[in-house]
C-alpha positions as CSV (number, residue, x, y, z in Angstrom):
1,X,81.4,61.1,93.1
2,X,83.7,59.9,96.0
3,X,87.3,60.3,96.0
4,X,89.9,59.2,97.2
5,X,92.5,59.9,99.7
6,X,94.8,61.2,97.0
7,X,93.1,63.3,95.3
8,X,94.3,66.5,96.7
9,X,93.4,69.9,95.4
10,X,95.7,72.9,94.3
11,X,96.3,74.2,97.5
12,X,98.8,77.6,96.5
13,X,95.9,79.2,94.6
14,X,94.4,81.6,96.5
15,X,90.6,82.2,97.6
16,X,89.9,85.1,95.6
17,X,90.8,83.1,92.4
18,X,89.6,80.3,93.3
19,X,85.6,81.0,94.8
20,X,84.7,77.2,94.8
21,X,86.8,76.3,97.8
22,X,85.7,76.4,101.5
23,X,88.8,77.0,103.7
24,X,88.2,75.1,107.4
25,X,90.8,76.0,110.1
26,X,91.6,74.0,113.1
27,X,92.6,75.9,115.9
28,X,94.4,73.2,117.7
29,X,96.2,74.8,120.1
30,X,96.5,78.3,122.1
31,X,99.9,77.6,122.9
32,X,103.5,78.5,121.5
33,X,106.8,78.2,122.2
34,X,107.8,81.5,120.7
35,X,106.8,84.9,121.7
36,X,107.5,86.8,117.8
37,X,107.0,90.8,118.1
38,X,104.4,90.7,115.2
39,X,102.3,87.7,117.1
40,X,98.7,89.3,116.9
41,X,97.5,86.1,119.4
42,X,97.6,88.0,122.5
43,X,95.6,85.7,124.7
44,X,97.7,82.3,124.8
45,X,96.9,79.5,127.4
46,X,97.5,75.4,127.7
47,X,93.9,74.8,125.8
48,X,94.3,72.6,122.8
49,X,91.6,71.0,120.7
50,X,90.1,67.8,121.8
51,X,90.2,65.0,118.6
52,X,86.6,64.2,118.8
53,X,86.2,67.9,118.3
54,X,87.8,67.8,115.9
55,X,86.3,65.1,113.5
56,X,83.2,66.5,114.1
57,X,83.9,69.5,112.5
58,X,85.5,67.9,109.1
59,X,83.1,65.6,108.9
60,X,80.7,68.2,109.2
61,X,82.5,70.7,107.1
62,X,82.5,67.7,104.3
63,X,79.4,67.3,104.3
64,X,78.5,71.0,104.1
65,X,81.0,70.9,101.3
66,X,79.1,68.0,99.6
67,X,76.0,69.3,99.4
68,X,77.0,72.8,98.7
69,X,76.0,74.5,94.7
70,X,78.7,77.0,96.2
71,X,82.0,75.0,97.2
72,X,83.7,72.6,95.3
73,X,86.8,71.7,97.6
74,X,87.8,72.2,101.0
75,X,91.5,72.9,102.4
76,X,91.8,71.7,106.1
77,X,94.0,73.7,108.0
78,X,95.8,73.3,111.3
79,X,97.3,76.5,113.3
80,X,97.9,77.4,116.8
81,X,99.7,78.7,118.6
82,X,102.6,77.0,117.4
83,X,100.7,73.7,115.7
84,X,103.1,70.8,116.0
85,X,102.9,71.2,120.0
86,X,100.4,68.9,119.1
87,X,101.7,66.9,116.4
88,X,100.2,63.7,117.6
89,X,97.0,65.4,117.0
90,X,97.1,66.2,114.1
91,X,98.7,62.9,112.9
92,X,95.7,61.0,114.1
93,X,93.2,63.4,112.3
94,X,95.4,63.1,109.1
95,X,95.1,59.8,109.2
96,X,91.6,58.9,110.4
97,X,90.7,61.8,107.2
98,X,92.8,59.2,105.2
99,X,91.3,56.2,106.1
100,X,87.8,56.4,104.5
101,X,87.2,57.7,101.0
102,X,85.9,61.2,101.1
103,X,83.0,63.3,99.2
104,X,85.3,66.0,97.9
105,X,88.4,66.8,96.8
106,X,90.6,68.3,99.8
107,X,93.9,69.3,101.2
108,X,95.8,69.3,104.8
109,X,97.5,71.9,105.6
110,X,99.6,73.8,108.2
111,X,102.3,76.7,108.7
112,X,104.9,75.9,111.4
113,X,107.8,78.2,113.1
114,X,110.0,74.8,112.3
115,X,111.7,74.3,115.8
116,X,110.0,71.7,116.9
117,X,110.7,69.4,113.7
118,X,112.4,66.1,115.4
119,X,113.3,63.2,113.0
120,X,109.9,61.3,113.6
121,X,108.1,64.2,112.3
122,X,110.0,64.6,109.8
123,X,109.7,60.9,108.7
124,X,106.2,61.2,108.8
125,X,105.5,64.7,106.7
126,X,107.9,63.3,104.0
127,X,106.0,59.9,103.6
128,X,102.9,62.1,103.2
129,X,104.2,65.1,101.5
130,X,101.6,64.7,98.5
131,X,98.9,65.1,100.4
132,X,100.0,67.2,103.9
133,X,101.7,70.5,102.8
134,X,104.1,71.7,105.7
135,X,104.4,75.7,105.6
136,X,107.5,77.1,106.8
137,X,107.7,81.0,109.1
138,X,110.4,82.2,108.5
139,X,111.6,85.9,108.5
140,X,114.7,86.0,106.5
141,X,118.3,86.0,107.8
142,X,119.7,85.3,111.3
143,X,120.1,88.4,112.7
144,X,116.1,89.3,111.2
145,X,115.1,86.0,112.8
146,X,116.9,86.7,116.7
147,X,115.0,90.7,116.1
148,X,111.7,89.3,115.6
149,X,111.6,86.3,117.7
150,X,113.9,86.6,120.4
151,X,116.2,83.8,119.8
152,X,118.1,82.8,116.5
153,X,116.8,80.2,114.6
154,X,120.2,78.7,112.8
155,X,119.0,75.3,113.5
156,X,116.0,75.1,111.9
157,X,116.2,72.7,109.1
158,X,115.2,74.7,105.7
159,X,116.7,72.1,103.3
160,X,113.7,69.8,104.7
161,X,111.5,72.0,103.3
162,X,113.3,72.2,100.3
163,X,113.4,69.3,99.4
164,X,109.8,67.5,100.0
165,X,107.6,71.6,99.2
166,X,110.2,73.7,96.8
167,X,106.9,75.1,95.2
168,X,105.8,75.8,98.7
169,X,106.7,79.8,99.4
170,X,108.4,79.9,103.1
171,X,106.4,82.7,105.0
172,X,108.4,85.9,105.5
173,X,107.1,88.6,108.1
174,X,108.6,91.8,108.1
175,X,108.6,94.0,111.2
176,X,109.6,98.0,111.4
177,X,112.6,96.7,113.2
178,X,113.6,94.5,110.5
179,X,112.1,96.5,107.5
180,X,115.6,97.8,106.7
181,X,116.5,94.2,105.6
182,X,113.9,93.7,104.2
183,X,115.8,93.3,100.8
184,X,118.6,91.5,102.1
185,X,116.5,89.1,103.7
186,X,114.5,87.8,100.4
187,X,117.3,87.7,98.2
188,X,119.2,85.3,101.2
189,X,116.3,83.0,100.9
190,X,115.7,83.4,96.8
191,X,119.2,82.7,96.5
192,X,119.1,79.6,98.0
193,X,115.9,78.8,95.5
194,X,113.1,79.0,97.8
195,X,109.9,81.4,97.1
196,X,109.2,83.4,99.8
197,X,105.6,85.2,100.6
198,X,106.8,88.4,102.2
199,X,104.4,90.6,104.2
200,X,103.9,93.3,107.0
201,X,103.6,93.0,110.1
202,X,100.2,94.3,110.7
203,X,99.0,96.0,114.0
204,X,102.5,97.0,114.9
205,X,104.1,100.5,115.5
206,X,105.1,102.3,111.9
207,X,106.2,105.5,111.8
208,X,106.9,107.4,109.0
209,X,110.8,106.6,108.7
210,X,110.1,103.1,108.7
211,X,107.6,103.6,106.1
212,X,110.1,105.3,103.5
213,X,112.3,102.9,104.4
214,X,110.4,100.3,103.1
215,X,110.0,102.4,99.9
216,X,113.6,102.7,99.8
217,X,113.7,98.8,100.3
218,X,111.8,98.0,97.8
219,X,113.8,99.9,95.0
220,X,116.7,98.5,96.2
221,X,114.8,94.6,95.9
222,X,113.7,95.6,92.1
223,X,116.9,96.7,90.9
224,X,118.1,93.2,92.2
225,X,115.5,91.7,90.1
226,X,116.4,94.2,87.0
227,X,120.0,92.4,87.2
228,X,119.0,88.9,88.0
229,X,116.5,87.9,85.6
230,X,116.0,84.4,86.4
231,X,114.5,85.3,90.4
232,X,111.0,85.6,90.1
233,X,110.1,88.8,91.4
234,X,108.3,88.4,94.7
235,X,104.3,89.2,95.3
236,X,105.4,92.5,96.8
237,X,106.3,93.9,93.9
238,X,103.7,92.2,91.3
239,X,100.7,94.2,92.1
240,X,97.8,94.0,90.2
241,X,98.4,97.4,89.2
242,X,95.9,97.3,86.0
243,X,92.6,97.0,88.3
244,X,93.5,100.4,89.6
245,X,92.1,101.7,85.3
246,X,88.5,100.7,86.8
247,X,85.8,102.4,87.8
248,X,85.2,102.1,91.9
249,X,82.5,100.8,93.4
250,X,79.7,102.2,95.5
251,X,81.1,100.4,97.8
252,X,84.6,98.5,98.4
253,X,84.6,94.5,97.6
254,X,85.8,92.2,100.0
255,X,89.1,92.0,100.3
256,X,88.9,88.2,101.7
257,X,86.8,85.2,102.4
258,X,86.3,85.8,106.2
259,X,82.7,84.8,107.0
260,X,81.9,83.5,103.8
261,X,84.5,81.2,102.5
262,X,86.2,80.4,105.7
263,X,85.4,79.6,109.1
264,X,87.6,78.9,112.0
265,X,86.8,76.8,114.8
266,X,88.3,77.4,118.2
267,X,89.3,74.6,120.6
268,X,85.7,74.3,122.0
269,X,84.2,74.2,118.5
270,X,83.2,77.3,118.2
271,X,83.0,79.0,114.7
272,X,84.2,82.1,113.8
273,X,84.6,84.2,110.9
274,X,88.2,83.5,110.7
275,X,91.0,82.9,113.3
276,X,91.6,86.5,113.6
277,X,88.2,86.8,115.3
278,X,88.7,83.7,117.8
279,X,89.2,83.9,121.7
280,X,93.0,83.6,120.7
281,X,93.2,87.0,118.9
282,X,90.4,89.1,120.7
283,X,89.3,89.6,124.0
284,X,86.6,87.3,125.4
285,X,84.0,90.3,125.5
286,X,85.1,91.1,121.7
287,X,85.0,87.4,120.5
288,X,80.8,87.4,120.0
289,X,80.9,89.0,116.7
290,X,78.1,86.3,115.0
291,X,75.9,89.3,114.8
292,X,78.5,90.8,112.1
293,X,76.9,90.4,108.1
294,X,80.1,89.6,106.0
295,X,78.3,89.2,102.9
296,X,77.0,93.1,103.4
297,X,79.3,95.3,101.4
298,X,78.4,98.3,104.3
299,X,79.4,95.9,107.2
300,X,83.4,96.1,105.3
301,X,83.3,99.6,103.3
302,X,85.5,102.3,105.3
303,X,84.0,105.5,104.1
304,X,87.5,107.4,104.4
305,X,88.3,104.8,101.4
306,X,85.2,105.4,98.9
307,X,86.5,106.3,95.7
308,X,90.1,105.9,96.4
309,X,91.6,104.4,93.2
310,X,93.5,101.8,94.8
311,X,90.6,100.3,96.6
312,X,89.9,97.6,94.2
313,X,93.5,96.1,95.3
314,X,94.7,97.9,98.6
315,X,95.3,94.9,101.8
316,X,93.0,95.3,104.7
317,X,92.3,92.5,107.6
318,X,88.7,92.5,109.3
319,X,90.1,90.8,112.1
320,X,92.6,93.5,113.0
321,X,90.5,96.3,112.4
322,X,87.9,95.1,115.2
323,X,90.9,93.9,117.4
324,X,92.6,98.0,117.4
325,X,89.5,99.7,116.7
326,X,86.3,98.0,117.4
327,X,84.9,97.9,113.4
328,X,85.5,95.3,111.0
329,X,85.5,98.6,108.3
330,X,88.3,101.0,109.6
331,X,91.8,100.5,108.6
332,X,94.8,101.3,109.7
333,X,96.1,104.9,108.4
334,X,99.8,103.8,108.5
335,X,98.4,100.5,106.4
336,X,97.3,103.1,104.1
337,X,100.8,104.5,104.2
338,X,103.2,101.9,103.5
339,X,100.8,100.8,100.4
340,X,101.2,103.6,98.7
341,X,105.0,103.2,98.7
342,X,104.8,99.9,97.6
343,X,102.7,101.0,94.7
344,X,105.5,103.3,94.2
345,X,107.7,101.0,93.9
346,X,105.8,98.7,91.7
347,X,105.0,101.9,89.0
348,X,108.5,101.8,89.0
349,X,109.5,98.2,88.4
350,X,107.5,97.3,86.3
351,X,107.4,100.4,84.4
352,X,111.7,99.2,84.1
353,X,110.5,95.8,83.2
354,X,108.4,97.7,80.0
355,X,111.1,99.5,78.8
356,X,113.4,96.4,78.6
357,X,110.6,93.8,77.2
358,X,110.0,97.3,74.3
359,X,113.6,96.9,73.1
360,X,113.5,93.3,71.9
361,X,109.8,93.2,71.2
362,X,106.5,94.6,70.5
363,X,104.3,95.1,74.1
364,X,100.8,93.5,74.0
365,X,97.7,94.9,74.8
366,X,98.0,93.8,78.4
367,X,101.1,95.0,78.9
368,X,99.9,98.4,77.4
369,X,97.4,98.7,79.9
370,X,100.1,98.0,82.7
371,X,102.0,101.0,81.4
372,X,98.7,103.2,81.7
373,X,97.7,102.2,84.6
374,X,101.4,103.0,86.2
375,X,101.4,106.8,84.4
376,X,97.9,106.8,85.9
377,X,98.9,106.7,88.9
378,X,102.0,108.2,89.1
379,X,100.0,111.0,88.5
380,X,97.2,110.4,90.9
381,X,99.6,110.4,94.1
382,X,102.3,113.2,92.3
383,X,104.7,110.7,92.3
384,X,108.5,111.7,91.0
């Protein structure tokens, strides 16, 4: 079957619910005009990817597709650096991917910091916003933004956004340095109806205080919630806190699609596991990492974590693992930290949200096992 240039796939639903979809990302630049405190790309330069780079590796990575009993679907993906510094790249490869009918279903995608948006641009992503979803970074209110950046960022148009993606969650990094607004700066950009995908800011300095302050922020977001009923909660604190009742593996499952479901191909070409493991990220005598096995469970599995009950759904990244300690498998202690107050906090929302749904109705099986699985491990970690 071939089809068409519009026929686009589900592109919010993530790899590890969806296992049929090969994710190919284009690094297209190492440049950005930005210098964020969280920014894990440590080795910028002027390189950028050449185009007929470039449609050699979709056409091959559609063809790979194709004939694959694995992969269904493909999402495309452009990233830098700071991507629309080369726009006119990516406009041409849109386009010449448009042109001809393709073997697969597949999506274009791309996250941008937003200041470089000029009215062209614009025109252009809003004629093709069916099929081209434009990501927005962006780390909550002014004074977060001028913190983490350097600069504020008032003139970034978010009503742009808005209006062409509102389904399309605006990504929200938080820093220790802005972690005690965290709170303040969700419910800014919830209020003005946006989703927002909130995470840490891995790699970076946390200290104890600025881990219990993000405990402390996280109450504070969920009693927001508690009293405003029509927000939809944010991914933070809507753990999957039920997977926690099952036995742990031997060893841990992957946390992500690195090396398996995704590849990333730097400006030469080159393939990597993902982008975290490209010349970008790591240092040049750290970038060979071919010889690493991602489909081994050993190659991932940090022996500190074996039998640890929220294995099954605790965040790790390969990529920053090998880039501050050398192994794909050892995480980040602190990492280890701050999740265990956000599982706090989520025994305690939802456990709120249980109470309330008891009053005006009976609670289903499901939600039974949410409530065991929060007592379960209020108990495990002697939480109050």
């Amino acid at each position: 079957m071939i089809f068409s240039p519009d026929e686009v796939i589900n592109h919010r639903k993530p790899v590890t619910e969806n296992p049929a979809r090969r994710l190919c990302t284009l690094v297209v630049t190492h440049q950005c005009n930005l210098q964020c405190v969280y920014c894990y790309e440590s080795y910028k330069s002027y390189k950028s990817m050449p185009v007929d780079i470039a449609k050699d590796i979709i056409t091959s990575e559609f063809d790979f597709v194709a004939k694959s009993s694995q992969f269904k679907e493909i999402s495309i993906d452009f990233i830098g650096g700071e991507p629309l510094l080369k726009f006119d790249l990516i406009k041409e490869i849109a386009e010449w991917i448009w042109s001809a009918p393709r073997p697969v279903p597949y999506i274009l995608f791309s996250t941008t910091n937003g200041t470089l948006l000029d009215g062209a641009m614009k025109e252009w992503f809003r004629h093709h916003k069916k099929r081209f979803y434009l990501s927005l970074s962006f780390d909550g209110t002014s004074e977060m933004h001028r913190i983490n950046r350097g600069e504020c960022l008032d003139d970034i148009d978010l009503d742009f956004f808005y209006e062409n993606w509102p389904d399309q969650p605006l990504k929200m990094t938080i820093s220790p340095e802005t972690v005690d607004s965290l709170c303040q700066g969700i419910i800014f950009l919830q209020e003005k109806g946006f989703r927002v995908g909130a995470s840490l800011g891995y790699g970076m300095p946390w200290n104890e205080k600025s881990v219990a302050e993000y405990g402390k922020q996280l109450q504070i977001l969920g009693e927001y919630y508690l009293e405003h009923k029509n927000i939809q909660p944010v991914s933070l604190l809507d753990l999957p806190l039920q997977y926690t009742l099952e036995k742990p593996s031997p060893a841990q499952s992957k946390f992500c699609g690195a090396g398996t479901h995704m590849a990333a191909y730097d400006v030469d070409g080159t393939a990597y596991p993902c982008h975290m493991f490209t010349p970008l990220v790591l240092k040049s005598d750290k970038s060979d990492i071919h010889v690493l096995q991602f489909i081994e469970n050993e190659q991932y599995s940090d022996l500190r974590c074996r039998g640890c009950v929220l294995e099954k759904i605790c965040p790790t990244c390969y990529g920053m693992n090998y880039k501050q300690r050398g192994d794909i498998a050892l995480r980040d202690e602190m990492v280890c930290r701050l999740f265990k107050e956000q599982v706090l906090a989520n025994c305690w929302f939802k456990t709120q949200l249980l109470k309330r749904k008891k009053m005006n109705e009976n609670l289903s099986v499901e939600d039974i096992r949410l409530a065991k699985s929060c007592l379960f491990l209020l108990k495990e970690f002697n939480f109050q």
